[in-house]
N, C-alpha and C positions, 0 to 999 in steps of 0.2 A: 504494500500500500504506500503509495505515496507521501513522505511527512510536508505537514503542512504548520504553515505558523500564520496568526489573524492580528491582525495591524486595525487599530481605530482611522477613519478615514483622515484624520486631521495629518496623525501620523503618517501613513500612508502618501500624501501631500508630500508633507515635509522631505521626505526619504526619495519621491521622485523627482523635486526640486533641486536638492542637493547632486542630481546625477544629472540632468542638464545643465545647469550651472556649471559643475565640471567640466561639463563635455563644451564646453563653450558659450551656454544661452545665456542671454540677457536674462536679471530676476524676474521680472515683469510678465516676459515671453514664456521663461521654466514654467512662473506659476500657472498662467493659463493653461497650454498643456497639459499640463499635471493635474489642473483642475478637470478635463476634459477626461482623461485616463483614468482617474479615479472614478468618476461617475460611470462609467462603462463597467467597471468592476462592481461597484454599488448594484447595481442592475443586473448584476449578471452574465454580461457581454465581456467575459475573460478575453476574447479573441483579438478583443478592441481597447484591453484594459492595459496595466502598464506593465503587461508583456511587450508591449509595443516600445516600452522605454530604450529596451536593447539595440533596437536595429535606430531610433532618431539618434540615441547618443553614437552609434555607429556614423551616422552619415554628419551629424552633424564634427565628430573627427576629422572627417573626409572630406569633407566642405562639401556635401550633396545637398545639406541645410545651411542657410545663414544660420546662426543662433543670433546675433546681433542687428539683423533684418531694419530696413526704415521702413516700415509697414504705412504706407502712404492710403488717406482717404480723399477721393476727389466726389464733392456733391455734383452734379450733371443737374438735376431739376431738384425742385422740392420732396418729391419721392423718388428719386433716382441717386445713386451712387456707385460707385466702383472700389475697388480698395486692389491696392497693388501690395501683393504680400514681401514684393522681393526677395523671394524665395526664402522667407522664414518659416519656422515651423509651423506646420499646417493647424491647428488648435490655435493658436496666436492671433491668427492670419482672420480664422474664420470666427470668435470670438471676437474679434476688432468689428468685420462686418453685421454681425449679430448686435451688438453693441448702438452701433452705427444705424441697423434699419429700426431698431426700438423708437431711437432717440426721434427719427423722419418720424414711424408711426403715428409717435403720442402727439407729433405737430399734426400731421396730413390726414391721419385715418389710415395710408397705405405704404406700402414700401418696396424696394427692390432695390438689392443691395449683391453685385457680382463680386469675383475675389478671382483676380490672376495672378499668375507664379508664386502658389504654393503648393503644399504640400501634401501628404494624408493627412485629416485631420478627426480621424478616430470614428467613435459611432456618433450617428444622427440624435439620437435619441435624446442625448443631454442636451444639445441645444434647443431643442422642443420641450424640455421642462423647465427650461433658464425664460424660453418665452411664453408659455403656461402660466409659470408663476408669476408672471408680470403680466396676464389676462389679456395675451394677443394670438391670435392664432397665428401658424408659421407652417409656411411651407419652403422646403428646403432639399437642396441635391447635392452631388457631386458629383466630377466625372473621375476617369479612374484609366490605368492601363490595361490595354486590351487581352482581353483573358474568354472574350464570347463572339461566335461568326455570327455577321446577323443572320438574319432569317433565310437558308438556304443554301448560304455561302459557306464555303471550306476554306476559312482564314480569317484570324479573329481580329476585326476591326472595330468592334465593341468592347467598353470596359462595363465591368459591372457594375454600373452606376447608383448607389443609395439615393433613394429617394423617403421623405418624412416628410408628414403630414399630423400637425399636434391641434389640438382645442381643447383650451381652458374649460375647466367646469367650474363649478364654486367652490368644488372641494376637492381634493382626490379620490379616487382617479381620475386623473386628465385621459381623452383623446391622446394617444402618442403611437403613432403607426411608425414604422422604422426599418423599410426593407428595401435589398438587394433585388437585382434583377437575375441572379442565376438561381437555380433550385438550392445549391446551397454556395453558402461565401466559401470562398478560398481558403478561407483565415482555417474553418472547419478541415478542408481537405491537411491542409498542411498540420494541423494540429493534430490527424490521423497519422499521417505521417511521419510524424515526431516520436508519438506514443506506440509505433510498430501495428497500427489496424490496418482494417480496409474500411472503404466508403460504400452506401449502399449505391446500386445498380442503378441510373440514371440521373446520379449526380452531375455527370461529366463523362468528355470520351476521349480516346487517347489522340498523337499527333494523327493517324489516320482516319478518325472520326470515329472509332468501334467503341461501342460502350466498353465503359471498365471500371472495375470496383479496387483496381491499385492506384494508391492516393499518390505515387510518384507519376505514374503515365499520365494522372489525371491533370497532376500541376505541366506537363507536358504536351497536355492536349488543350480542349475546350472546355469551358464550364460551359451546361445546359441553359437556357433561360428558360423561367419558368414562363407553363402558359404558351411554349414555342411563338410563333409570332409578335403574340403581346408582349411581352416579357423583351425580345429583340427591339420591337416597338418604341416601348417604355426609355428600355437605355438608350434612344437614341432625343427621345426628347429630353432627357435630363441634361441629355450633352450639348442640346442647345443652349437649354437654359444657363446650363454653367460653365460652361466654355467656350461655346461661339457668342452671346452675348455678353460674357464679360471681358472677351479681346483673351482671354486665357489658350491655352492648347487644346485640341479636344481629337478623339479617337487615335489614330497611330500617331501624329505627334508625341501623349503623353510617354514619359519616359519609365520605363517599370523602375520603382523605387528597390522592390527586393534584388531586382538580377544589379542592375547600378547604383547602388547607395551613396555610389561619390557623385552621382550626377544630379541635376536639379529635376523633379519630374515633371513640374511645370503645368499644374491642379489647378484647376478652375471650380469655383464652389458659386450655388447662388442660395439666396435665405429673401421671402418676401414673406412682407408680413401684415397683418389685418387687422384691427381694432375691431371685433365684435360689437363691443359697445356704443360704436359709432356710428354703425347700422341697424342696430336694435334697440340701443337701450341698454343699459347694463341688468336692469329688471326684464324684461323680455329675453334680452338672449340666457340671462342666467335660469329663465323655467323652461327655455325652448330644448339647451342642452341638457337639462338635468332629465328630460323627459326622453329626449335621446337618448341618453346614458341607460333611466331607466326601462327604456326598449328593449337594448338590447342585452342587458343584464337578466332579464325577466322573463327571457325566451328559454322553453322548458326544453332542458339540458336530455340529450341522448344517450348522456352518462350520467344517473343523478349525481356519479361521485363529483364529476367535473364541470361546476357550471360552466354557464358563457361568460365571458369576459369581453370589457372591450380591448385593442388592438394595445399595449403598452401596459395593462393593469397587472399582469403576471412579472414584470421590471419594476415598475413602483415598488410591491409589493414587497420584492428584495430589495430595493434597496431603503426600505424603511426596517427591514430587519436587521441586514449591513449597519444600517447607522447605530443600530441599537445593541448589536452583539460583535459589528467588526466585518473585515474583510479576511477571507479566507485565502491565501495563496499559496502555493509549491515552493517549498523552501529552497530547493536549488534556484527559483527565478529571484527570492529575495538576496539568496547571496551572490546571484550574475548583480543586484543592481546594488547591493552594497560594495560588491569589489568595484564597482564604475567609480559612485562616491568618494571611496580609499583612491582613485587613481589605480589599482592592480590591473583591472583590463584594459589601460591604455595601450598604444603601441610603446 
């Protein structure tokens, strides 16, 4: 069995700060990230949590990150903005823009706020709860390197691009939808990978298109989208939105961060967002969602053991427990990112 050791989220924080800051980052920049990687782990979302510490303080070694970044905001209209990451850390970058479309929102009612040359910037999810709890709805993407053929094709010119989609409620749980466009993330295959499985049968197929359940051919071949079509579809409108409209990179441009980590990958992210209140009412939209929520919570379950849930309420839910009992992690990852802090895995 794996040993594991549980870190309070503050701490936790603290611990991945300390290893970007080493590895080069600005404090400012470390903590966003770290804010960003924590909340993934809060939730659940190990794949996207600060496991991901290793390979940023990797590139930003390398210089495939700034860690020092002039993360530039340019306004264009009253709900219109761009933010130019300068290739900092992708959490930084997208965090700044998140920031930035609140601020338009709470003036305008609406927002749309694009982010060129950065980076990956973790799961969607947290920044749909950062605009939740500030009673805005947020819709949000990113594009990504190519790991899916579209629809037909035999050669992947699609990244698997995360798309999230969050609304406030008055209370928790919030609306927080937060999904990939392949059947399953990479992040999965590769974490098969690590731990000696396989994947199940129509995850992905190898470089010759043949389905396969070995999580190596798999990182070697195509991920599926789901929904075939749709799913191709999908990733390609997110790559609008967040890289052909933000002046960012988008489809084969983007540069694979795992195979090159000394290089910039050059991530376009978009984050628009809504004031409910602005349109309804904060009393009308506050019974209109609550009546949504109570829809579809109240739809009789096929499993009594399992009710319905809405799309995000199974992440809350941990990470309200996280907060209260701690993060669980693999202790060999805590000591990959205490030796970063020591300086020992430096070159």
């Amino acid at each position: 069995m794996t040993e594991t050791v549980t870190f309070a989220a503050d701490d936790l924080r603290r611990l991945a700060v300390a290893a970007f800051t080493r590895a080069g980052a600005a404090e400012e920049q470390a903590a966003a990230t770290a804010d960003i990687l924590v909340e993934g782990d809060l939730m659940g979302l190990g794949t996207h949590g600060v496991l991901r510490v290793l390979l940023y303080c990797e590139r930003l070694r390398l210089g495939g990150i700034n860690g020092k970044a002039k993360i530039a905001v340019a306004r264009k209209a009253p709900s219109l903005a761009l933010v130019d990451g300068d290739n900092g850390l992708g959490p930084a970058v997208a965090t700044t823009a998140l920031n930035e479309g609140l601020a338009m929102a709470a003036e305008t009612g609406i927002a749309y706020v694009g982010c060129r040359a950065s980076n990956h910037l973790g799961a969607l999810a947290p920044y749909g709860l950062k605009a939740c709890a500030r009673g805005f709805v947020l819709v949000c993407g990113t594009n990504a390197s190519t790991t899916i053929a579209p629809w037909g094709g035999r050669e992947a010119r699609l990244g698997n691009n995360p798309l999230s989609i969050a609304a406030p409620c008055p209370e928790a749980p919030h609306f927080l939808l937060d999904m990939a466009m392949s059947v399953a993330a990479r992040g999965k295959i590769r974490k098969a990978l690590d731990e000696g499985g396989q994947i199940p049968e129509g995850w992905a197929v190898d470089a010759a298109g043949r389905p396969t359940t070995d999580p190596a051919a798999a990182l070697g071949g195509f991920l599926l989208p789901f929904g075939g079509h749709k799913g191709s579809g999908l990733s390609q409108a997110v790559d609008l939105l967040s890289g052909v409209l933000s002046g960012a990179r988008f489809l084969t441009d983007i540069t694979a961060w795992t195979d090159f980590p000394e290089r910039p990958s050059g991530t376009g992210h978009f984050f628009l967002l809504i004031d409910p209140t602005r349109l309804l009412g904060a009393e009308a939209y506050g019974a209109a969602i609550a009546r949504f929520r109570a829809l579809v919570q109240g739809t009789p379950a096929a499993d009594p053991a399992q009710p319905v849930q809405l799309p995000g309420e199974r992440e809350q839910q941990r990470r309200d427990a996280a907060l209260a009992r701690g993060v669980v992690l693999p202790r060999d990852l805590v000591t990959k990112i205490e030796a970063l802090v020591s300086g020992e895995a430096a070159p």
